[in-house]
N, C-alpha and C positions, 0 to 999 in steps of 0.2 A: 592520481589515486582517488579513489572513492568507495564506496559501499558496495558488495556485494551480498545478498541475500541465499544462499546456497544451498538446496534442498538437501538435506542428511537422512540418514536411518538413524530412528532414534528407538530405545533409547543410545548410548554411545557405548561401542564393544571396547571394554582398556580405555584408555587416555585418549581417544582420537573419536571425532567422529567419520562414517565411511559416506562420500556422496551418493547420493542417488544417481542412479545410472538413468541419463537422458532418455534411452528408450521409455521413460514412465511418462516423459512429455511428447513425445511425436508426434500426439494428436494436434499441439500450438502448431505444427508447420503448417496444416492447413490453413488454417487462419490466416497464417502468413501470405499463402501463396495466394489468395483471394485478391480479386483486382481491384475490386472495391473498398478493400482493405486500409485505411488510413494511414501510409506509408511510416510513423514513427510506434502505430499498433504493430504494424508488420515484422517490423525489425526486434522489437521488444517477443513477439510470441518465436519469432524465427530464433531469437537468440535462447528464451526456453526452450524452446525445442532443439536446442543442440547442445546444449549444457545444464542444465538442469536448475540456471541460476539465473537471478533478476538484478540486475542494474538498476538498484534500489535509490543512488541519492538524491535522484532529479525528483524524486516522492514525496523524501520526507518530511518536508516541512507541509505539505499538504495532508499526510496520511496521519500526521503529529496534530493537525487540526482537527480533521474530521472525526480521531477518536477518543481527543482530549487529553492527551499525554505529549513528554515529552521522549525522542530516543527508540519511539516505538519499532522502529524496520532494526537499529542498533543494537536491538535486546538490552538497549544500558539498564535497565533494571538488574535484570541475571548477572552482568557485568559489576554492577556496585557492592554487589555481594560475593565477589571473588569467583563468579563460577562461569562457566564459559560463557558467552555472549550468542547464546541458543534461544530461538522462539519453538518453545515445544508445541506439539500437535492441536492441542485448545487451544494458544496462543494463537496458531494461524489460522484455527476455526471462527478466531472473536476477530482478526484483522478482515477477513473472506468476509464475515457478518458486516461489519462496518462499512467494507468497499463496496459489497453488493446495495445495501439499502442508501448509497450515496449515488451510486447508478440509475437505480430506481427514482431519486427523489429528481436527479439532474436532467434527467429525459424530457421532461417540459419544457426544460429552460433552453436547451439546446444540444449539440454534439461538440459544442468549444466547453474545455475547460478554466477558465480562468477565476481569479483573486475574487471578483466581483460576484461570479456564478457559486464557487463555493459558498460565499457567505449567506447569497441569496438562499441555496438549498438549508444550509444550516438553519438559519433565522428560520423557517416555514417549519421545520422539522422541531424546533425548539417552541413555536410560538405555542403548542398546544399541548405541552408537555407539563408535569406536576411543577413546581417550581419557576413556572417560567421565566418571571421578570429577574430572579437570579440567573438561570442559568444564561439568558438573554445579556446581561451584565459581562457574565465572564466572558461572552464568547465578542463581546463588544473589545472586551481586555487583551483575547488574544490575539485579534484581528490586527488593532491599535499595535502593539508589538511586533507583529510583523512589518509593519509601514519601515521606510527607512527616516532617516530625521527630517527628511522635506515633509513627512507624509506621502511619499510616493507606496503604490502599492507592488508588491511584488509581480514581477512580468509573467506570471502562469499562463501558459496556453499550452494545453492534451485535450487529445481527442478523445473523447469521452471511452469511447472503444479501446486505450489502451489501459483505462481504470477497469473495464470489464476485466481485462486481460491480468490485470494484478490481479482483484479480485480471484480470478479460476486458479491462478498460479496457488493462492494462500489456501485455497480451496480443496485443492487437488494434491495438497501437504496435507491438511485437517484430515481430508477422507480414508489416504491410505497410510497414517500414523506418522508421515513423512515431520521431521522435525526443520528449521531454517537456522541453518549459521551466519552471522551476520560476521562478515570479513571486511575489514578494512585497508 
């Protein structure tokens, strides 16, 4: 069992939300079918492209990092307050925002994503930022909470091309009003 992130029409007709019909992603199978294509991108844009949904858990604790929250693909916030566990169309417009300028900052550093790479983009992203040596602080805090009790660091490794790839996914929800359900 895990997470699903499931592209909706929003707002919700009755009690239910209705998904979005795959056809809205079809353009991800090109992607897919590209030979260049970094085989775990491939499989992720090939799967938007036939369901209209992202196999969100392998993210979270990454996507929970880079935008400072906890539960963010989860919608546990909407959740806490009794109401479906829906990321409405802003919501995917501020996760698209995040992932995109984490694309943009990671490009230097390489097309491996790892524990080590994120932090580096972070730190650089933070250092010149109003507040820094707090926000530098926290993000020292969440880092450290990640580690397991050796201090070991989490084994992340994506291709950076399958963060583009979420990115367009939250993107391509923001643009055409499309709302995400988060299914567990």
């Amino acid at each position: 069992m895990g997470l699903d992130n499931v592209a909706v029409q929003w707002p919700a007709e009755g009690r239910f939300y209705d998904p979005v019909a795959p056809a809205e992603f079809v353009d991800f199978a090109v992607l897919a079918d590209e030979p260049q294509t970094a085989a775990p991108t491939a499989a992720l844009a090939g799967h938007i492209a036939r369901t209209g949904t992202v196999r969100a858990t392998a993210y979270t604790e990454v996507v929970d990092l880079l935008l400072g929250l906890g539960g963010v693909l989860y919608a546990t916030e909407a959740a806490a307050e009794d109401e479906d566990p829906v990321i409405d169309p802003d919501g995917c417009a501020w996760i698209a925002g995040g992932l995109e300028k984490f694309v943009i900052g990671h490009e230097p550093i390489g097309d491996v994503v790892t524990f080590e790479s994120v932090a580096e983009v972070m730190r650089s992203a933070l250092t010149d930022a109003r507040l820094a040596d707090q926000q530098l602080r926290w993000l020292e805090q969440r880092l450290d909470a990640l580690r397991d009790d050796s201090g070991g660091a989490p084994q992340w490794s994506f291709p950076l091309s399958e963060f583009a790839v979420l990115a367009r996914f939250y993107r391509r929800c923001a643009d055409r009003g499309f709302a995400v359900y988060a299914e567990s």
